[in-house]
N, C-alpha and C positions, 0 to 999 in steps of 0.2 A: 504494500500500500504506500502510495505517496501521503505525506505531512499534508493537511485540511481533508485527505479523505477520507468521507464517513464512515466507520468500522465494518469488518464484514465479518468479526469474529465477537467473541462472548468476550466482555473484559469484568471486572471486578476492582473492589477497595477492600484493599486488609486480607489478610490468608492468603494462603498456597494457591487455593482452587476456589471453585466457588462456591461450594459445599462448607467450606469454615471462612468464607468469607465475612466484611464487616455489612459489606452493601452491592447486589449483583445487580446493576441495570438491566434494563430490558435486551430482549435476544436481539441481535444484529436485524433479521427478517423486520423486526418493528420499529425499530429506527428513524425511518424516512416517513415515516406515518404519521410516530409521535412530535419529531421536528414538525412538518406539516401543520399537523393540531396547533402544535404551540405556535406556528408563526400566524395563523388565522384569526388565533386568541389577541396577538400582539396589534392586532389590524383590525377588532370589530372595534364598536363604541362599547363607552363601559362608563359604569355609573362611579366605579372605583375609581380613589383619586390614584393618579400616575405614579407617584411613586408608591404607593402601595403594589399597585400592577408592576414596578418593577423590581420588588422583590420578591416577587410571585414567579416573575419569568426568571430570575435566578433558580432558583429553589427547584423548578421544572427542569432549566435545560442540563441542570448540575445531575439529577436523579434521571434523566433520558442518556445522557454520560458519553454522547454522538463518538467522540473521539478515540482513538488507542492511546492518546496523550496529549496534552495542556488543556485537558476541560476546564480545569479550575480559574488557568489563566483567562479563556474565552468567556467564560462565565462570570467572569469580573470584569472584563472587557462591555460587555453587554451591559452592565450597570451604565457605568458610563453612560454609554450610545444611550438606551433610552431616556435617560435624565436630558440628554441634548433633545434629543428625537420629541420628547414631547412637551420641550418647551422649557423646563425647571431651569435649566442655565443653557446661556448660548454657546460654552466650548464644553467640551467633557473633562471637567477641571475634577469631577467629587473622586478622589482616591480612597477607595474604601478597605482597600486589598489590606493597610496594616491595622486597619482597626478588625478587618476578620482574621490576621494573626496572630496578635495578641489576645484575640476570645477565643483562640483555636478549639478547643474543646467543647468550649458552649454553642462556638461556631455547627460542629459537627453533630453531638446532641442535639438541637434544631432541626438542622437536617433530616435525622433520624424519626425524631417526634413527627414531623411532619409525613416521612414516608410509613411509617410502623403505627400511625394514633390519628392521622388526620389532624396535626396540631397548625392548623396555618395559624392560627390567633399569636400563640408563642412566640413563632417564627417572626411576623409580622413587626411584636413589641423588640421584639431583637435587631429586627434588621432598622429599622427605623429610630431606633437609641444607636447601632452602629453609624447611620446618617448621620446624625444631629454632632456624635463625637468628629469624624472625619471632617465634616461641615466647618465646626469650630476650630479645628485646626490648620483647615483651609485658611481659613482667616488671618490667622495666627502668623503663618507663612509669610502669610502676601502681606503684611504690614515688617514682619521683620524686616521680606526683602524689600522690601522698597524702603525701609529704615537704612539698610546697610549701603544701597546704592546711591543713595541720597547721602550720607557722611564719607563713604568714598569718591563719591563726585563732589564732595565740598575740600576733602584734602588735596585731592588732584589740583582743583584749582587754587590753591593758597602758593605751594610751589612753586619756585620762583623758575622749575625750570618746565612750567606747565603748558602744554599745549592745545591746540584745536585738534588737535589727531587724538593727542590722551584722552581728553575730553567727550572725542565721540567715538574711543574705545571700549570706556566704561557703558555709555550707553546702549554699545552691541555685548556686552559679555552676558549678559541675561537669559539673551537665547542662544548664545555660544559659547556656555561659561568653560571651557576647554578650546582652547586655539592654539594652531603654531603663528609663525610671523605671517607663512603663506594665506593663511584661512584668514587671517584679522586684516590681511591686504586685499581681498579679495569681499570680507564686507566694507571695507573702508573704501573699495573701489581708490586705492591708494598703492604706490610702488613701495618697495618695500623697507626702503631708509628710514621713512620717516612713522613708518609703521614698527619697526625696529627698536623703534629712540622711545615710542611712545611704551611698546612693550617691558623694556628696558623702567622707564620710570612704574611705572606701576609696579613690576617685579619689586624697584627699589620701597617701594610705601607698603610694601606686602597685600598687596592687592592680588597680584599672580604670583604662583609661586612654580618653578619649573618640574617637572614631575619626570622628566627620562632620563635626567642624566648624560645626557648626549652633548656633545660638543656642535652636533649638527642635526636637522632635524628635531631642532628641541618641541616639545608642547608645554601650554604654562595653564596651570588649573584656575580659578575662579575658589579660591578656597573654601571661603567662608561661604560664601551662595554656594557651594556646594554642601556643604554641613548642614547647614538652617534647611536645605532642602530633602536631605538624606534624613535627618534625625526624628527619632519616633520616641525621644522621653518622653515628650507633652501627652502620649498618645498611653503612655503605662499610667500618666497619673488621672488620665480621664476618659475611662476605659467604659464601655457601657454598665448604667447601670450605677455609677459611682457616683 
């Protein structure tokens, strides 16, 4: 089987086989049925509000299990998309993926209840407490960064050896916070001396810091945007349910 195609064999979670398994989806033969169902489901009208429906359509496509491998990822993906799709936010910014592993276990209990008890209620309180944490954190983020790009665009400019190139270096690192001189010349639509001098100062105010070790070929990280943006303490101290 090629990677995105739909399984044509039995898979399982947990155990050897599927007999001591934790959770056996449905047989390959039904697959393409139950996808079906659920993308119809995903396309009537519904009296339920959207994000409820899309933790609903989690919970389904996760237990239909399409894949031989990254359902999980896909099935987090889909969060997302729908939150765009029907409107809640206009990029698919909600990252929900570390708030469902940090409740790893409550995560999967849910699951469970919902396939073995008919628990969508459960499910439902869980996933929509996991929103509101991810949510807040979102937040959380995007005021850091824009805290730290905005003191780093203020030191830049106090420097006496400050330029209009640094200046709208820092502006492109956000969505390229990893660059060599080549890539930063090429959003700077700039040659590459003076892209050089600008990378050079920033290096010096610890803004970039070089991460290869090369004499050539160097890449310079975005350090801090990158930390504020990796790190998931905030996320152990306001974990659902706390």
């Amino acid at each position: 089987m090629q990677p995105g195609e739909i399984r044509r064999s039995q898979n399982w979670i947990g155990g050897s086989r599927p007999r001591n398994a934790r959770f056996v989806p449905p047989p390959p033969e039904e697959v393409s049925g139950a996808l079906d169902a659920l993308e119809r489901w995903l396309h009537q009208d519904s009296d339920l509000p959207p994000l409820v429906r899309t933790g609903l359509a989690h919970v389904q496509f996760e237990t239909i299990h399409p894949f031989l491998d990254g359902n999980g990822r896909i099935g987090r993906l889909l969060i997302a998309l729908l939150v765009e799709h029907w409107g809640l936010l206009d990029l698919p910014l909600l990252y929900i993926s570390l708030v469902f592993k940090r409740n790893q276990p409550e995560y999967y209990a849910r699951l469970a209840a919902v396939r073995s008890a008919g628990d969508w209620e459960g499910w439902t309180l869980f996933f929509l407490d996991c929103v509101r944490v991810a949510a807040d954190d979102g937040v959380r983020v995007a005021r850091e960064l824009h805290g730290l790009v905005g003191r780093d665009r203020g030191r830049i400019l106090a420097h006496e050896c400050s330029t209009v190139t640094a200046i709208r270096l820092i502006e492109c690192l956000p969505s390229r916070p990893v660059v060599t001189v080549a890539a930063a010349s090429d959003l700077l639509g700039l040659t590459a001396p003076p892209t050089r001098k600008a990378v050079a100062l920033l290096e010096s105010l610890g803004v970039l810091r070089e991460i290869t070790g090369k004499r050539r070929w160097r890449a310079y990280a975005y350090d801090e945007y990158l930390r504020i943006l990796t790190d998931d303490e905030p996320l152990r101290r306001t974990s659902p349910g706390a």
